[in-house]
C-alpha positions in Angstrom: -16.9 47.2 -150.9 -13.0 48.0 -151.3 -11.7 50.0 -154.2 -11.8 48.5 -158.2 -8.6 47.5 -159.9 -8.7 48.0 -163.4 -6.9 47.1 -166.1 -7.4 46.6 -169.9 -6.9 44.4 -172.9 -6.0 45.0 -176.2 -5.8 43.2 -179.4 -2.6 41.6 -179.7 -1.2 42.9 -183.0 1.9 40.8 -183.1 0.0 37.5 -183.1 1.8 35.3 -185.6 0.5 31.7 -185.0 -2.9 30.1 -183.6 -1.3 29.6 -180.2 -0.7 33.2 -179.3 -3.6 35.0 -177.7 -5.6 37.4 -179.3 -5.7 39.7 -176.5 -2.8 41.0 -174.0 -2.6 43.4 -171.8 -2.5 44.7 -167.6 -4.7 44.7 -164.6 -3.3 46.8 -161.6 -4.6 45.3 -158.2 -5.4 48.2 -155.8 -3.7 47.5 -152.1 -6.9 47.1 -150.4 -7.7 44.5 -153.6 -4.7 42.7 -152.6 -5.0 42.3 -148.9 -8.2 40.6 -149.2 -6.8 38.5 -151.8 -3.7 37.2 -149.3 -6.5 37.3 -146.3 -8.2 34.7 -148.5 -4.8 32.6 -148.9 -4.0 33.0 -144.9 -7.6 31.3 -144.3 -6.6 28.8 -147.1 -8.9 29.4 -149.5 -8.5 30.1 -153.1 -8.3 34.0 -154.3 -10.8 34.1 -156.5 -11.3 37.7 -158.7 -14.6 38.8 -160.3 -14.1 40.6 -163.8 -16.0 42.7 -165.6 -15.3 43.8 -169.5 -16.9 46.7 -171.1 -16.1 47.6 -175.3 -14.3 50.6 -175.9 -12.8 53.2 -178.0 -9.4 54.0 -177.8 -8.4 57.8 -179.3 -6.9 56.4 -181.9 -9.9 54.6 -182.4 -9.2 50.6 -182.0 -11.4 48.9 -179.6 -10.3 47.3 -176.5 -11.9 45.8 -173.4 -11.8 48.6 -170.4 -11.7 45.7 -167.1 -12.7 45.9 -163.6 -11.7 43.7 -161.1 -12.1 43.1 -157.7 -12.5 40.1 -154.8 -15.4 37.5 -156.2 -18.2 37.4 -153.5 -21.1 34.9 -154.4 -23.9 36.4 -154.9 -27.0 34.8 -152.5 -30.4 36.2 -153.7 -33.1 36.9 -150.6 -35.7 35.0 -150.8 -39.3 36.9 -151.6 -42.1 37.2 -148.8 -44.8 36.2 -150.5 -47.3 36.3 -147.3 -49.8 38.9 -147.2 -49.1 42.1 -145.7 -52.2 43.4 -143.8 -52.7 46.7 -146.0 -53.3 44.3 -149.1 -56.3 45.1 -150.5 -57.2 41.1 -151.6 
């Protein structure tokens, strides 16, 4: 697994109408990130990111969302052996 980027988002104080977003902020793609991203592209597929959001405190005391980011892989669950195992008991 390469290297998280992170970033963060913070509530966007200057928000004067509807259409503005209530968050902004910055996500800096490590290199390793960002080769697997344009690897993705050179195949021709899409570069797709997984993101993960956790609350925090900032010293000042206004929350913000702490982010980590890096390339989405789908996640395939095994599939359970459910046939018995000879040291079973039953």
């Amino acid at each position: 697994m390469t290297e998280l980027s992170k970033g963060a988002l913070f509530v966007n104080t200057r928000k004067k109408t509807e259409n503005q977003p209530n968050f902004r902020g910055e996500i800096t793609l490590t290199k390793a990130v960002l080769k697997e991203l344009v690897d993705e592209v050179k195949k021709g597929n899409e570069a797709k990111l997984a993101v993960a959001a956790w609350e925090r405190k900032s010293k000042a005391g206004n929350t913000y969302l702490s982010l980590s980011v890096q390339k989405y892989v789908e996640y395939k669950p095994q599939p359970i052996d459910t046939s018995p195992q000879e040291d079973d008991p039953f």
